[in-house]
C-alpha positions as CSV (number, residue, x, y, z in Angstrom):
1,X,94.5,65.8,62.0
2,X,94.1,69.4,61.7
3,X,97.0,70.7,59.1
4,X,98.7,73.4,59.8
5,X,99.5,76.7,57.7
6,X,102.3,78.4,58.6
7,X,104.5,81.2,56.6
8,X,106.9,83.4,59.0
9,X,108.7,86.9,58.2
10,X,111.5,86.7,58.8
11,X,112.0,91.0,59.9
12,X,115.9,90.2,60.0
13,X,117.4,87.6,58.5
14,X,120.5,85.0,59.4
15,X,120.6,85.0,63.1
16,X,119.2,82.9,65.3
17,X,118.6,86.0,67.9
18,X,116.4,87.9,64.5
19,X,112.8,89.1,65.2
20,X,110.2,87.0,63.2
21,X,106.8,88.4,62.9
22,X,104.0,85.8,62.6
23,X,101.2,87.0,60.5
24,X,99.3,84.3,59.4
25,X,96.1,82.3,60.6
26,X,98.0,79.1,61.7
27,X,95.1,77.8,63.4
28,X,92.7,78.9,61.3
29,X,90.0,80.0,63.2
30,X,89.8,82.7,60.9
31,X,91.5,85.3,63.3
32,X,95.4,86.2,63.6
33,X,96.5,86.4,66.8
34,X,97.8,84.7,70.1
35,X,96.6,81.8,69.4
36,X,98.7,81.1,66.4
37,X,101.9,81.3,68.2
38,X,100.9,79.0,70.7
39,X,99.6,76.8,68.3
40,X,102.8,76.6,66.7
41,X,104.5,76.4,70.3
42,X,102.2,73.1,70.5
43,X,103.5,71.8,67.5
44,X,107.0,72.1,68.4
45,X,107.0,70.9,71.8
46,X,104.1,68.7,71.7
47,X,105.1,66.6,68.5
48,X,102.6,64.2,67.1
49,X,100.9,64.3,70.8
50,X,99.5,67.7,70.1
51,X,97.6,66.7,67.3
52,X,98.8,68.9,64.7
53,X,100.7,68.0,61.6
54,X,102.6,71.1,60.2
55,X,102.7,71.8,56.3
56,X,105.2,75.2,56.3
57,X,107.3,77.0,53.9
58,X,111.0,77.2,53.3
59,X,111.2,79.3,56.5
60,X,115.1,79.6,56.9
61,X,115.7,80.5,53.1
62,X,117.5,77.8,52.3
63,X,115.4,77.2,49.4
64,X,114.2,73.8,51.1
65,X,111.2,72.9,52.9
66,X,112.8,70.4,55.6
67,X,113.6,69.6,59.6
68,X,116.0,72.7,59.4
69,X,112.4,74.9,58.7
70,X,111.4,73.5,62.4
71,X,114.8,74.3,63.4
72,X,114.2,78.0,63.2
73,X,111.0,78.2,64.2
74,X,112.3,76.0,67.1
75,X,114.9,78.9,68.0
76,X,112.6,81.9,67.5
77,X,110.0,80.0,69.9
78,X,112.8,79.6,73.1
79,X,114.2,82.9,72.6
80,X,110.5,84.7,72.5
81,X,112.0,87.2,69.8
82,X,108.4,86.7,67.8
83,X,106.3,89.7,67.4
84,X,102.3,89.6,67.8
85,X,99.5,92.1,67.8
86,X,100.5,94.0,71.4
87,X,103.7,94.6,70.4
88,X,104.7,93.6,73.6
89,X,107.9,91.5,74.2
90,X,106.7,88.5,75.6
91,X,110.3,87.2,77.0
92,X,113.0,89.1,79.3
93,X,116.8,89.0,78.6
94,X,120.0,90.2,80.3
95,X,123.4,89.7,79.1
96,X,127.3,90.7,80.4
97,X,130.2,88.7,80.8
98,X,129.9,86.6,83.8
99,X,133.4,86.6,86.2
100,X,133.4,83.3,88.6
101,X,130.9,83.6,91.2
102,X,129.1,85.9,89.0
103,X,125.4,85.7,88.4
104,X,122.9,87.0,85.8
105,X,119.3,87.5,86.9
106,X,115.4,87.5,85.9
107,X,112.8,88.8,87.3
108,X,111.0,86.8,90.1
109,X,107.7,84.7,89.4
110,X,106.0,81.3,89.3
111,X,104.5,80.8,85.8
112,X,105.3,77.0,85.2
113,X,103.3,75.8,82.1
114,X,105.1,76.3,79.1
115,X,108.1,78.1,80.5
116,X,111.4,78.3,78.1
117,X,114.4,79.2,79.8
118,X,117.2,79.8,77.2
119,X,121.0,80.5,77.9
120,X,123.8,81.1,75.3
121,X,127.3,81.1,76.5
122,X,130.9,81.8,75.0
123,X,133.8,81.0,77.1
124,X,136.6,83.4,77.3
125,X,139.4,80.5,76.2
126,X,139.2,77.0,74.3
127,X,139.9,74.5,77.7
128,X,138.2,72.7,78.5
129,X,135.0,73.7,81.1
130,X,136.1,73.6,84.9
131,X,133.9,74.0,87.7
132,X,130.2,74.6,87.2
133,X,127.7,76.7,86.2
134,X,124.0,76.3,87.5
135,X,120.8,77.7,85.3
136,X,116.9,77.6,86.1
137,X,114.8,79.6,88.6
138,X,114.8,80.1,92.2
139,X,118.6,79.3,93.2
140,X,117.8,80.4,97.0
141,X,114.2,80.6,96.7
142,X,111.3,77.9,97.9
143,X,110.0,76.2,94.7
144,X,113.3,76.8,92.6
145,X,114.5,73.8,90.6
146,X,117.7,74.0,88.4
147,X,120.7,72.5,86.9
148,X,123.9,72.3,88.0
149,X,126.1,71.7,84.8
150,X,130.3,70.0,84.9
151,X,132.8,69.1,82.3
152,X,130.5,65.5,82.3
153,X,127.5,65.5,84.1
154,X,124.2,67.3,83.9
155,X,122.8,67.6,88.4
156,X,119.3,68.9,88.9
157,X,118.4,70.4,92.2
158,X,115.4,71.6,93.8
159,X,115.0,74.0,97.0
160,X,112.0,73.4,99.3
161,X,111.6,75.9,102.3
162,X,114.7,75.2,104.1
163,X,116.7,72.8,102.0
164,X,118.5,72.0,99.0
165,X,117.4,68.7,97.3
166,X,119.8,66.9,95.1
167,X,117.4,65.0,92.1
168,X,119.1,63.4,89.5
169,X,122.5,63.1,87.9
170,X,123.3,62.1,84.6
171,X,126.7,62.2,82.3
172,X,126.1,64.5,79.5
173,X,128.6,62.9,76.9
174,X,129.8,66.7,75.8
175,X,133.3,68.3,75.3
176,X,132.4,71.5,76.4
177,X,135.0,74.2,75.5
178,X,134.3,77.3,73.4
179,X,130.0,77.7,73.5
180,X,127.6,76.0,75.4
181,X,123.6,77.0,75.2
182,X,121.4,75.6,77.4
183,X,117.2,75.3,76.7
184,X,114.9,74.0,79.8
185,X,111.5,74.1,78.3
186,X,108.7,73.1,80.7
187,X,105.1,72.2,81.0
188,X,103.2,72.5,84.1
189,X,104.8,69.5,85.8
190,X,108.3,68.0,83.4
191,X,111.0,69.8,81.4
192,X,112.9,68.9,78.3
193,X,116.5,69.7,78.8
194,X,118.8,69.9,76.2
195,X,122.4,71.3,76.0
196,X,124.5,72.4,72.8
197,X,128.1,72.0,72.4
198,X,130.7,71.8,69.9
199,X,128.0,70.9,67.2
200,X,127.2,67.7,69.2
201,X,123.5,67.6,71.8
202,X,122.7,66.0,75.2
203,X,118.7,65.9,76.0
204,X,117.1,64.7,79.1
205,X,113.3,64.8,80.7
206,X,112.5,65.2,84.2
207,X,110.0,66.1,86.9
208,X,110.6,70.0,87.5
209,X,108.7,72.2,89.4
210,X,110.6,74.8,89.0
211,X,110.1,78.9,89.9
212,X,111.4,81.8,90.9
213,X,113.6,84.2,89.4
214,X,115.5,82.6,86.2
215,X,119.2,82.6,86.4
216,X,122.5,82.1,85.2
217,X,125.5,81.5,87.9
218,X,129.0,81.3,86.9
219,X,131.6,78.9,89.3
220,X,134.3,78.4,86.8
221,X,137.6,79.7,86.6
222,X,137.1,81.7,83.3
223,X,134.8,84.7,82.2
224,X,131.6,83.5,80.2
225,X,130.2,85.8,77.6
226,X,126.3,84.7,78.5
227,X,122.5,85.9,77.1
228,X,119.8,84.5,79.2
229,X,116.6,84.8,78.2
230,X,112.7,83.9,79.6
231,X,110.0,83.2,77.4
232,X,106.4,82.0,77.6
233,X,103.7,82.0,75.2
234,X,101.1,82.1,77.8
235,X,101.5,85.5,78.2
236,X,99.7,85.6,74.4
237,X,96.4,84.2,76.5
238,X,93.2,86.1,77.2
239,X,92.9,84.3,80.7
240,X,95.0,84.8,82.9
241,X,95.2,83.5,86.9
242,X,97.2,84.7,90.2
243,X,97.1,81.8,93.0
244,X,98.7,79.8,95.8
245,X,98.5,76.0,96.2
246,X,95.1,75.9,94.9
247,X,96.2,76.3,91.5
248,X,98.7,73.2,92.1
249,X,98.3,70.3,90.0
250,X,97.4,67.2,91.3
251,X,93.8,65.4,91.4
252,X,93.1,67.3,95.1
253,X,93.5,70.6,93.3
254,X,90.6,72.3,90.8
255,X,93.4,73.2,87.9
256,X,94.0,69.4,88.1
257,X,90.4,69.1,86.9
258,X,90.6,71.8,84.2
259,X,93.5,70.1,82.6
260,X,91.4,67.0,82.6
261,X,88.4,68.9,80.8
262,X,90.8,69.9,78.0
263,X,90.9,73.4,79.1
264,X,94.5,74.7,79.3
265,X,94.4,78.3,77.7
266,X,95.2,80.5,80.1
267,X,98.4,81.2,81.7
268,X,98.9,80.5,85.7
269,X,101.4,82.5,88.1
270,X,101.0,80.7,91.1
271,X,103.0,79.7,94.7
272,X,102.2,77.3,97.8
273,X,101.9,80.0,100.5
274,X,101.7,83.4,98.7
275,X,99.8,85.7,99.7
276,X,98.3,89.0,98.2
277,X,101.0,91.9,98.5
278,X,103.2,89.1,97.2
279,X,101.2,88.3,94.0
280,X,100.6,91.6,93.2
281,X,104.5,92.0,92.7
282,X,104.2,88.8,90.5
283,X,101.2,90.7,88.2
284,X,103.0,93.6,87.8
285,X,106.3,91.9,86.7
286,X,103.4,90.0,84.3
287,X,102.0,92.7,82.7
288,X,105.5,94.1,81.3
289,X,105.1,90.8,79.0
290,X,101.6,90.9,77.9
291,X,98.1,92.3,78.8
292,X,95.3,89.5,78.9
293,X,91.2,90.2,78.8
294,X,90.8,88.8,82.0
295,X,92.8,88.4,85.5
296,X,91.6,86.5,87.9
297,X,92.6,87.3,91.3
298,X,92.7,83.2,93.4
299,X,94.4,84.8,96.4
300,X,93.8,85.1,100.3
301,X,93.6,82.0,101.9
302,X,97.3,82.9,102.9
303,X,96.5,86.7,104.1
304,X,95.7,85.8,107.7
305,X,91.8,85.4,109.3
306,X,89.4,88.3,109.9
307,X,87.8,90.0,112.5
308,X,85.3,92.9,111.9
309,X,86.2,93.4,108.6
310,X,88.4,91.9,105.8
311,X,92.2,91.2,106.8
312,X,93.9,95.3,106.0
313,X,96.7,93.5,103.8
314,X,94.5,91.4,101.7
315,X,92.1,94.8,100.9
316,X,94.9,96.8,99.9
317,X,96.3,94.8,97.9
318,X,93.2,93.2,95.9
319,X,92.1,97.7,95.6
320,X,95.2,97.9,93.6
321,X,94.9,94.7,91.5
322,X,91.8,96.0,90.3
323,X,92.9,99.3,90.1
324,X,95.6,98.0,87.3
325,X,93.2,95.9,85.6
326,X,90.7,98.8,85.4
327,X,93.6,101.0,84.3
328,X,95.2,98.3,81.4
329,X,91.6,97.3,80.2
330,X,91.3,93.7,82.4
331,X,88.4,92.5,83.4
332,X,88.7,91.4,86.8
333,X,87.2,88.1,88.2
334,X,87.6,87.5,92.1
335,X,87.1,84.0,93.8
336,X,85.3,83.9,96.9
337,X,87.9,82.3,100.3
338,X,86.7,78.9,102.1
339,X,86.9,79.6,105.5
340,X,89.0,76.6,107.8
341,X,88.5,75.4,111.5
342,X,91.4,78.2,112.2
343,X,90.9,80.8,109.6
344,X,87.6,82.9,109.1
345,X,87.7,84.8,105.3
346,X,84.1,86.0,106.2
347,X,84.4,88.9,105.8
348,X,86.4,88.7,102.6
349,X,84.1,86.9,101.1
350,X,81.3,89.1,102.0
351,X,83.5,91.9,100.6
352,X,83.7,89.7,96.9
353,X,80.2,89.3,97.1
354,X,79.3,92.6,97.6
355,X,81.6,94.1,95.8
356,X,80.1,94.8,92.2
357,X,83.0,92.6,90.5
358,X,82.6,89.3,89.3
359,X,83.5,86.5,91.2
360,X,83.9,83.0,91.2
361,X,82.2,81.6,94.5
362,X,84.6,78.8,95.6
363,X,83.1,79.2,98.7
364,X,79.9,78.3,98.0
365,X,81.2,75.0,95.6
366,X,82.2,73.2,99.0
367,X,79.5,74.4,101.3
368,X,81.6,77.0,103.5
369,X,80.2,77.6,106.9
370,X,81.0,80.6,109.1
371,X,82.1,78.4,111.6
372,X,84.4,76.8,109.5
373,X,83.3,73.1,108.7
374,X,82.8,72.2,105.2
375,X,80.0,70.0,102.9
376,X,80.8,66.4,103.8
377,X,83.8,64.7,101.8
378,X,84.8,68.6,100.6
379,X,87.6,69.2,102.2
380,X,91.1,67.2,102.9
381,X,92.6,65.8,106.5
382,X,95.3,68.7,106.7
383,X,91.6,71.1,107.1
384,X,92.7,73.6,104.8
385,X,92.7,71.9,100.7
386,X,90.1,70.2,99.2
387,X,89.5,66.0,98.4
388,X,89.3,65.0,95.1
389,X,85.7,65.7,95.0
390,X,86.2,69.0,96.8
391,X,88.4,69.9,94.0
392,X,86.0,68.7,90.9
393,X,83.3,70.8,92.9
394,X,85.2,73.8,92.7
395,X,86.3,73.2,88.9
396,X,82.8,72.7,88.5
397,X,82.0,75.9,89.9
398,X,85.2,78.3,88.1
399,X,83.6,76.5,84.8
400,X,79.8,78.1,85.3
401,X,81.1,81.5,87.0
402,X,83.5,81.6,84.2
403,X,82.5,80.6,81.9
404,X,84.8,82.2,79.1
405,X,87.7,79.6,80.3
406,X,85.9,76.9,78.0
407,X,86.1,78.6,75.2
C-alpha cells in the first residue's frame, strides 16, 4: 500500500470556493507536479480500490486530522479551484441568477474519464422546489446524458442522434427549499451522483456516457442564484488524445485494451462520428485548460474517402492542429487511417507517412489494403471497426509507436 503524503495551502482560507495550491510530492516520485493532484483525485474517488491509503494533515484548520480533512480536499477537487505548475485553470465556471426557462452554459466537448460537473444553487424563496431543473452535458446534443431533478425524484436521461432516452428514476428523499448543489463525477463509463440539501445527502451510481456542453437549466417557478462549474484533472496529463469511436471503450475498441494494460494517464476527448474541423474546435476549447507534451491527433476515418489526394477538409484541419501544437510546445503524434470496402484514406495515410511527424500506423496493425479488405479476423461485421483482436493489434501497435503512454 503506497502511503500517501499530502500537506495543502490553503491561499484563502474558510470557503469552500478558496484557491488551494498543492505543493508537495504526494506521489513521491520525487517530482511535484500533475501527477500529484491526480493522485489525490484517485484517492478520493477511488477509495480503497485505488490503492492508496492517505496519511494528511489538519487540512481544514480545525486543529483535527479527521474525515472533515477529506471533506475539503473533496470540495477543492470538484470545483478545480487547485493551482499547479501552468498556472492554468484547469476547470470553467459561469454563474448569474437563472429566471425559469433560463439556462447556464459550458463550453462544448467529449472528455469522459474523470469528469466533475459541480452546480451550487440558492433559491430566490424558502418553498418548497416546484418544477425541475436538469444538469449534465449535451441537453440537445448526440452523446449528452443528464439529470433531470423534482421536489422527490432524481431522472437521468440520455440523447442519441434523434432521441431522448429516459434511464432511470429514483426518489431522492430531500426537502429541497433554500440551496441545493449538485456533483456528477464520472469515470470513463459510470458517475457518482450526489445531491446536497438542507444539511441532509442523496447519492446514486449509474451508467453515464455523458458529453457535450455542461449545463445548468432552470424550469421552476422561482429565480435560482446558480455557479456551475467543470473540472478534470486530466487536463494535468502529459498525453493527451483527440478521437471518434475508436477511442470508445469496449473490448472491440484499442482504449479498451489500454485500460486493460494499466495505462490510463492521459486524458481523451473523443465522439462516435467526429470528424476533423470538428475536433479541432474541441482542442482548442482544451488547451484554454491545460497544455500537455504530446497531442495525438486519432482523427479521419469520419472526413470522407479520397481521390488524388488526401480529403481538402481533413488537410486543413490536421495543418492547423499541428500548427498549434508547434506553436504551444506539443509534440504532435498522428495515427495512420484503415481504409474500408467504401472509404479509401490512402492518400492520408500516405500523407502521415510521409509527412516528417510521428505517427502511429494503425493502418499497418490490421493489415490495410488499398482495396480495402483487412488481415483476417481484423476487422468487425459492420466493415468499418475492429474485432477484439483487431483492437488488441492496434493497442499493440499505439504501445510500440508510442511508446511514452507506458510510462
Amino acid at each position: 500500500m503506497k502511503h500517501l503524503a499530502l500537506i495543502i495551502a490553503l491561499a484563502c482560507a474558510g470557503s469552500v470556493w478558496a484557491d488551494r495550491t498543492f505543493r508537495e510530492d504526494v506521489n513521491a516520485d520525487n517530482a511535484v507536479n500533475s501527477a500529484d493532484v491526480v493522485s489525490i483525485y484517485n484517492f478520493i474517488f477511488g477509495g480503497a480500490e485505488s490503492g492508496y491509503s492517505l496519511d494528511m494533515t489538519d487540512v481544514n484548520g480545525d486543529g483535527l486530522v479527521n474525515a472533515g480533512d477529506v471533506v475539503q480536499i473533496y470540495n477543492s477537487i470538484i470545483t478545480g479551484k487547485y493551482v499547479i505548475d501552468d498556472h492554468k485553470p484547469h476547470y470553467e465556471t459561469a454563474s448569474g441568477t437563472l429566471r425559469a426557462n433560463n439556462n447556464l452554459r459550458l463550453s462544448e466537448h467529449y472528455i469522459r474519464k474523470n469528469s466533475c460537473v459541480h452546480a451550487e444553487m440558492r433559491f430566490a424563496n424558502s418553498q418548497p422546489m416546484n418544477g425541475a431543473l436538469f444538469v449534465g452535458r449535451g441537453y440537445d446534443e448526440w452523446y449528452g446524458t443528464y439529470l433531470k431533478i423534482t421536489h422527490d425524484s432524481v431522472h437521468i436521461f440520455r440523447r442519441t442522434e434523434t432521441d431522448e432516452i429516459h434511464v432511470r428514476t429514483e426518489a431522492h428523499g430531500l426537502t429541497i427549499t433554500d440551496s441545493l448543489s449538485i456533483a456528477i463525477i464520472c469515470n470513463d463509463t459510470e458517475a457518482r451522483i450526489t445531491l446536497r440539501s438542507n444539511g441532509r445527502s442523496f447519492s446514486m451510481s449509474n451508467y453515464w456516457n455523458g458529453g457535450g456542453a455542461t449545463f445548468v437549466l432552470n424550469q421552476t417557478d422561482q429565480p435560482i442564484e446558480t455557479v456551475l462549474r467543470y473540472s478534470n484533472p486530466d487536463y494535468l496529463y502529459d498525453i493527451w488524445m483527440l478521437g471518434d469511436s475508436y477511442l470508445s471503450y469496449s473490448a472491440n475498441r484499442w482504449m479498451y485494451h489500454l485500460y486493460e494494460y494499466g495505462y490510463t494517464s492521459w486524458l481523451a476527448d473523443h465522439r462516435a462520428g467526429v470528424n476533423a474541423a470538428k475536433a479541432l474546435e474541441y482542442f482548442k476549447t482544451d488547451l484554454q485548460r491545460g497544455t500537455p507534451r504530446f497531442a495525438l491527433w486519432l482523427i479521419g476515418m469520419n472526413d470522407g474517402k479520397d481521390t488524388d489526394t488526401p480529403r481538402s477538409q481533413w488537410l486543413s484541419a490536421t495543418k492547423e492542429f499541428i500548427a498549434l501544437c508547434k506553436k504551444n510546445g506539443i509534440t504532435p503524434i498522428l495515427q495512420t487511417i484503415p481504409n474500408t470496402s467504401t472509404k479509401s484514406h490512402q492518400k492520408k495515410t500516405e500523407w502521415i507517412r510521409t509527412s516528417g511527424y510521428r505517427y502511429i500506423d494503425l493502418a499497418a496493425a490490421v493489415g490495410s489494403q488499398p482495396d480495402g479488405t483487412w488481415a483476417e479476423g481484423m476487422r468487425g461485421p459492420d466493415g468499418i471497426h475492429p474485432t477484439i483482436q483487431g483492437a488488441k493489434a492496434m493497442a499493440e501497435q499505439v504501445v510500440k509507436d508510442f511508446p511514452e503512454i507506458a510510462q
